[in-house]
Wavefront OBJ file of the C-alpha trace (Angstrom):
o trace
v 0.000 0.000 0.000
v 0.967 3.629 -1.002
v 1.959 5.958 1.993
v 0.659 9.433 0.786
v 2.980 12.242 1.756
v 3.011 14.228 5.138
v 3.023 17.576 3.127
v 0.317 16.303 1.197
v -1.370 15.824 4.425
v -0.744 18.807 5.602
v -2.268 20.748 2.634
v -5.556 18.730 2.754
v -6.041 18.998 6.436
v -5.657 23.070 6.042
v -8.129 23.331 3.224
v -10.730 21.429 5.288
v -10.359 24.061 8.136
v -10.686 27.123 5.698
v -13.854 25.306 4.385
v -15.245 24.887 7.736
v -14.272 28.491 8.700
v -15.914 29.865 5.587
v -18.987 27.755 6.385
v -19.521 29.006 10.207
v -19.447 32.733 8.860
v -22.072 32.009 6.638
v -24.296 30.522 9.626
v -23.744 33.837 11.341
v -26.730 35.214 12.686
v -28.511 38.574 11.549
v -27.550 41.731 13.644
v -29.483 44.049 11.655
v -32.322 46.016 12.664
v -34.627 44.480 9.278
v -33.353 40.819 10.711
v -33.851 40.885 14.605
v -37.503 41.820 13.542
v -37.297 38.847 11.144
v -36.807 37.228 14.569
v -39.443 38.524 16.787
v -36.882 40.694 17.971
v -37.783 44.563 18.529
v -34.905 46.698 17.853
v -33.845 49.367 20.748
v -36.148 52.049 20.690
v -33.829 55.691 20.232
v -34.027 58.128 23.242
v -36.316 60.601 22.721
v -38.221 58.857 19.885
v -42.072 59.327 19.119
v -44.326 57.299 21.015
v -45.793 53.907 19.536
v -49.560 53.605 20.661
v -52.192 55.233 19.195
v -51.290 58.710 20.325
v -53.612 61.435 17.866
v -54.119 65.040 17.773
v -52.007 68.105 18.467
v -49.698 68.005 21.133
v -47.624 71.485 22.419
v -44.684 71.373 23.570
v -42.933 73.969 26.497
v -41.741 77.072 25.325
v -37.940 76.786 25.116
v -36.089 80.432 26.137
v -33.191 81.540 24.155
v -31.110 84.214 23.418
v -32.794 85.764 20.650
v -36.286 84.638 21.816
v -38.860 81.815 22.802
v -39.365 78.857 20.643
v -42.253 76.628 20.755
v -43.049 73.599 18.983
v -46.537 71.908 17.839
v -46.846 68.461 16.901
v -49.731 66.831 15.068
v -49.791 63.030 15.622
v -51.501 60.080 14.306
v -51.246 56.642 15.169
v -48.450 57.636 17.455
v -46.174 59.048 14.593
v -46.079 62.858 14.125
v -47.411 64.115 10.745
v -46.904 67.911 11.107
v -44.342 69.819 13.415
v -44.740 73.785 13.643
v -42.898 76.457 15.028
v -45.939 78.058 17.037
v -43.251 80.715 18.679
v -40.386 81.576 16.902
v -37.720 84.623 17.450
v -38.362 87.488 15.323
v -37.756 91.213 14.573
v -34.442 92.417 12.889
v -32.326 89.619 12.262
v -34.115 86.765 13.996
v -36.659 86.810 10.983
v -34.412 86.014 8.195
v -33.105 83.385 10.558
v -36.643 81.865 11.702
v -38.184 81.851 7.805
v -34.777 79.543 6.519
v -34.312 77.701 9.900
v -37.872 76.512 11.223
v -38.946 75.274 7.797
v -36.165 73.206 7.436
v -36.421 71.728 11.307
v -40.207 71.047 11.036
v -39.212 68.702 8.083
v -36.164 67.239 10.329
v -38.602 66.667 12.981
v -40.978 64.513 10.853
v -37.927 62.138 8.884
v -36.261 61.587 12.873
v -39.642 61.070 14.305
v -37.717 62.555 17.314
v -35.709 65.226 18.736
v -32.397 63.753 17.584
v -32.336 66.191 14.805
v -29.250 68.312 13.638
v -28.806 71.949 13.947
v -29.637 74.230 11.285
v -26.472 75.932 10.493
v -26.482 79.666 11.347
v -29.743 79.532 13.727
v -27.900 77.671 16.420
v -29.783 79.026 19.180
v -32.974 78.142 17.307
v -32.120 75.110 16.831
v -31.151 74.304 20.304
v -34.684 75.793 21.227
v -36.988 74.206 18.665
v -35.361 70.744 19.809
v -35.964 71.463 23.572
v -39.644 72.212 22.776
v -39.624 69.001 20.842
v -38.748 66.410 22.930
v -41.431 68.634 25.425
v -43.755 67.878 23.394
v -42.798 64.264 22.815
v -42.540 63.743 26.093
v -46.123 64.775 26.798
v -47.462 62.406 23.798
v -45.448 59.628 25.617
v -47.205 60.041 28.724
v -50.834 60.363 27.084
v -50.212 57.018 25.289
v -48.744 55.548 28.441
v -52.503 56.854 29.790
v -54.273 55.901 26.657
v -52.870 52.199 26.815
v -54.251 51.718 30.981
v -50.582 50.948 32.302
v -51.479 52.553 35.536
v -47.839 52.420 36.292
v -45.784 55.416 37.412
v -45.431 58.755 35.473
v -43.046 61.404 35.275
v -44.785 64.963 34.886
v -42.171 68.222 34.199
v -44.012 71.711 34.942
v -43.739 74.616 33.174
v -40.569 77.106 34.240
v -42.347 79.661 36.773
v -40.380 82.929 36.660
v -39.064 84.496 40.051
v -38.213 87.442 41.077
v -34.782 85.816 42.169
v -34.666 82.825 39.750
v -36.796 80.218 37.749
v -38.655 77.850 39.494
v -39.556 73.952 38.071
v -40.603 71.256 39.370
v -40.623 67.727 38.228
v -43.256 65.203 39.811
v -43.477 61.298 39.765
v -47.352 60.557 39.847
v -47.944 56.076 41.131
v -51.556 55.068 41.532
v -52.930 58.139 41.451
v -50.459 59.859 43.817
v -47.688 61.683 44.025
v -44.731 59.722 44.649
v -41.914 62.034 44.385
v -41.240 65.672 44.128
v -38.374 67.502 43.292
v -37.051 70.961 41.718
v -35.266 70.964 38.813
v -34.530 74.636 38.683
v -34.567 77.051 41.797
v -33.168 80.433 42.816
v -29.372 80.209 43.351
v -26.138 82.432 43.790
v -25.970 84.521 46.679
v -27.707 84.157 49.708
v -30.491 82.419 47.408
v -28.178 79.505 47.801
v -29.449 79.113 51.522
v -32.875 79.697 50.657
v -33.253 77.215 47.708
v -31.523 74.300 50.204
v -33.490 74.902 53.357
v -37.321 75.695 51.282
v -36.871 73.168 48.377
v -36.864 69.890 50.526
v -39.640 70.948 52.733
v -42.116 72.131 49.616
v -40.901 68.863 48.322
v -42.621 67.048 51.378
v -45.247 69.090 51.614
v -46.545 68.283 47.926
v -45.783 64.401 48.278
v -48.144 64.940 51.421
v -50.547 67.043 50.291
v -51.182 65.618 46.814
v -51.904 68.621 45.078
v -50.212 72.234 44.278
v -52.589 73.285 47.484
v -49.156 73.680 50.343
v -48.160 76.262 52.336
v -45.050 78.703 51.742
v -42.030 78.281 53.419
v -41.540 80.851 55.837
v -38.286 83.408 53.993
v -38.586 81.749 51.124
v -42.229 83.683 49.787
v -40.931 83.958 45.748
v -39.193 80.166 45.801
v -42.686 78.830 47.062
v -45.171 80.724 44.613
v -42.721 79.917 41.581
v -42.619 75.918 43.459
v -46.977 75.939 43.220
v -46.990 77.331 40.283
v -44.893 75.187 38.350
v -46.525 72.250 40.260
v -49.608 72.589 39.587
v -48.809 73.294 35.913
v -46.856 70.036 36.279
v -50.037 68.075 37.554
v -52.104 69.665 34.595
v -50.329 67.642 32.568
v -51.647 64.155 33.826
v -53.397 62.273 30.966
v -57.108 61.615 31.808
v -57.270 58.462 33.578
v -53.167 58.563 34.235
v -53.763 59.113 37.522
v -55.955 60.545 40.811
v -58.559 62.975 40.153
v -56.960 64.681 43.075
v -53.537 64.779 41.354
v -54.747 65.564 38.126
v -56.729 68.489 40.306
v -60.293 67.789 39.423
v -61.062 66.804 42.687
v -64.445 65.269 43.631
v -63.712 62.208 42.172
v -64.984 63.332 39.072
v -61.873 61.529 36.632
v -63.828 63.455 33.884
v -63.010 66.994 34.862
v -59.551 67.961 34.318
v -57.699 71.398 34.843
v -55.641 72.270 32.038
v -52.966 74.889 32.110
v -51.893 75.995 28.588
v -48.241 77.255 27.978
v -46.890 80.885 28.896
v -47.414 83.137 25.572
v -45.067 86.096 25.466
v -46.587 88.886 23.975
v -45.270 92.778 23.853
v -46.349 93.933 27.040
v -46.263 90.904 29.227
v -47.581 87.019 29.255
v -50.351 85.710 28.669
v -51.095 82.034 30.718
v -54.511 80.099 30.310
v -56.060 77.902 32.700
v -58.975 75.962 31.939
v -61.017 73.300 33.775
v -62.632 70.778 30.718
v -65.845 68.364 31.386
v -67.443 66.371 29.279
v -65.363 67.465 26.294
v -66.624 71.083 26.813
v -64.924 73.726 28.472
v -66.249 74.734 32.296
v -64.068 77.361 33.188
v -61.734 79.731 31.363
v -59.485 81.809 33.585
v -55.996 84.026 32.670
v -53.104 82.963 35.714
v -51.127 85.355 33.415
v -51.899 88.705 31.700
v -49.904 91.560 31.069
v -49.679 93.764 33.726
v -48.549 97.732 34.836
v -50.118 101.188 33.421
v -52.235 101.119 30.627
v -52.008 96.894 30.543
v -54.375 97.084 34.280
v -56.939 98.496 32.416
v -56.636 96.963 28.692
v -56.328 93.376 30.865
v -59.341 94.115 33.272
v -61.340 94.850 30.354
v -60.621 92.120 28.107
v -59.813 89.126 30.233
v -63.108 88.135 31.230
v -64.360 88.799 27.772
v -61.633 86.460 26.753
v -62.799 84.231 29.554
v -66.404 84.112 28.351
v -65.675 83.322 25.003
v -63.292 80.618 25.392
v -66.428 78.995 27.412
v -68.880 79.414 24.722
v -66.777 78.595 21.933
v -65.609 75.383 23.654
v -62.197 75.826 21.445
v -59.307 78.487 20.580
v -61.088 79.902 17.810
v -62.566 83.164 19.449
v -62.429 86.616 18.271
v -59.823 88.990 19.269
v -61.185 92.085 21.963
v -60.937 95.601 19.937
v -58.399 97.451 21.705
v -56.738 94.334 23.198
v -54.745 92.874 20.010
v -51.584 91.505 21.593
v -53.171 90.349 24.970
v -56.069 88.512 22.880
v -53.326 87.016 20.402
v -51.385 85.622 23.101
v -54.724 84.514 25.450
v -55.390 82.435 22.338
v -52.336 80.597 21.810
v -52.164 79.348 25.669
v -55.858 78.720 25.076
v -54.819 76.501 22.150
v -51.721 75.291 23.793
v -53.931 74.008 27.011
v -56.909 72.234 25.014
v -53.503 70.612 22.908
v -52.862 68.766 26.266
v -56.563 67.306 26.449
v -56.485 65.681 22.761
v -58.764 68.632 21.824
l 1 2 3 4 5 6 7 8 9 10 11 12 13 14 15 16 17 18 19 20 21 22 23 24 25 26 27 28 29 30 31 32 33 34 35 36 37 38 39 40 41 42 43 44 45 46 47 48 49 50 51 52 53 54 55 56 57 58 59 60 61 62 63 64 65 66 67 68 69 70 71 72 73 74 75 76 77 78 79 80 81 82 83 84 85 86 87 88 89 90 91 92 93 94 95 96 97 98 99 100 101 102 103 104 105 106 107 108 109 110 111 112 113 114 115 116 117 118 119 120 121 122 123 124 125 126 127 128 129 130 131 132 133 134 135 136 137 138 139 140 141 142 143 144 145 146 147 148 149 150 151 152 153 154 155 156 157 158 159 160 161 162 163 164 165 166 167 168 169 170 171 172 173 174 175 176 177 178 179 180 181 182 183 184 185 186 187 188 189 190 191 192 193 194 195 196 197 198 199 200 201 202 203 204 205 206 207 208 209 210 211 212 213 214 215 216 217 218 219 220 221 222 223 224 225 226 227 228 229 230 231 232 233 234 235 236 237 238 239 240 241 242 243 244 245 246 247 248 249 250 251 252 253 254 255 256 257 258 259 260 261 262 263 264 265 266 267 268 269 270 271 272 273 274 275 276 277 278 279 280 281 282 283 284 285 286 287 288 289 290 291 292 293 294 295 296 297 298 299 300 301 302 303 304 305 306 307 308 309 310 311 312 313 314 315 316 317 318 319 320 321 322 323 324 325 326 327 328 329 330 331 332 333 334 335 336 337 338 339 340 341 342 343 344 345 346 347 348 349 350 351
């Protein structure tokens, strides 16, 4: 019998590894998004995306501050994917509206390809951008939380108030809302420098306490602290505005009574040019209750223009049961801006 060669051996026995190399790669499984569907695998949702679920309607987010101006950003969703994003505030005059008319365009498309805030900056409206993209994920973040609602979870929520200006500082406060209660409060902004340093760390913790215990935006000031706690209530309660129907307590949600179908609404600050304007309105039944300005512009001739037209504004509203109410004659910017936080507070009910 022929011996065969130990090169020749050699050679053979290294081709059958490469083969069996080659054919392992080829069994490799998928990694790709396309193929860990394939699998009945989701793929990782990206931070800040727009909620899955069945969320629909208009949805406004907070009014971002920056340099040049506010920005603030309306969504229109459908089937939980937005459809439409707006610049509702924008910065203009001089510059800013050369800026705004080439930026925002170009972002409101952004917004709807990313289906979230992960969207680049326009280049030469950086401070735009930066604001239109705050306001976004706002405004995502509120259409998470109404399809966390919408879907009965009944698990915990995380509700952000709106920025309540101090004389010494901004004020916001960020709740956690469990079976109908609040769980957790904290501020996320508070007076500091100076001797509001002492203030912020000896008031903070005890409004903190006081609105895990009491439930509602209905606590009492801290004793030296008078601006911190008014800027702490306010931005509370707007936080607790926010709840979806049905997200949580009636008592949280501040309809009290047990009546899950009245909810207080509180619609976004509207700068105008002689002060802002702030809605708050109480909705049952899919019709509007109560109409009421926490906001108006305010000091010489505003007293009397706002005195005047407020509770015409207030009336309206009511009987219109939407934004779409006439402006007061005399009253042009407060009515202008009393109708966007009008608009901006029924956005947060789905209506």
């Amino acid at each position: 019998m022929r011996k065969s060669h130990p090169v020749r051996r050699a050679v053979l026995a290294g081709a059958a590894t490469v083969s069996g190399i080659v054919l392992l790669l080829s069994l490799k499984p998928a990694s790709d998004p396309g193929s860990a569907q394939a699998a009945g695998q989701a793929p990782p949702a990206a931070a800040g995306q727009a909620p899955q679920g069945g969320v629909n309607g208009a949805v406004t987010g907070d009014a971002a501050q920056t340099q040049y101006g506010a920005v603030q950003v309306r969504l229109t969703m459908a089937n939980g994917k937005i459809t439409q994003a707006e610049a509702v505030q924008a910065p203009k005059g001089g510059r800013s509206d050369q800026i705004t008319a080439s930026s925002v365009p170009r972002l409101n498309q952004a917004a709807v390809a990313a289906q979230s805030a992960e969207i680049d900056a326009v280049s030469g409206a950086t401070y735009t951008s930066a604001g239109y993209k705050k306001s976004l994920q706002s405004a995502l973040d509120k259409a998470k939380a109404s399809a966390g609602a919408q879907q009965g979870s009944g698990g915990a929520q995380t509700l952000t108030g709106d920025v309540a200006q101090t004389q010494y500082g901004p004020v916001q406060v960020r709740v956690t809302v469990a079976g109908g209660k609040i769980t957790k409060a904290e501020a996320v902004q508070a007076p500091k420098g100076g001797r509001s340093d002492q203030i912020t760390a000896s008031s903070v913790p005890r409004l903190n306490q006081a609105a895990v215990a009491a439930g509602t935006a209905d606590i009492d000031a801290v004793s030296g602290a008078t601006y911190t706690s008014a800027g702490y209530k306010k931005s509370l309660q707007s936080a607790l505005d926010k709840a979806p129907a049905g997200g949580g307590s009636s008592q949280a949600a501040g309809s009290g009574g047990g009546q899950a179908a009245t909810r207080t609404l509180t619609g976004s600050v509207a700068q105008t040019q002689y002060g802002p304007v702030q809605v708050r309105v109480t909705v049952a039944g899919g019709k509007i209750t109560k109409a009421e300005a926490v906001q108006a512009p305010k000091g010489g001739r505003s007293d009397q223009i706002t005195s005047s037209s407020v509770p015409r504004l207030n009336q309206a509203a009511v009987a219109a049961g939407n934004a779409q109410i006439d402006a007061v004659s005399g009253a042009t910017y407060t009515s202008a801006g009393y109708k966007q936080s009008l608009q901006s507070a029924l956005d947060q009910a789905g209506g």
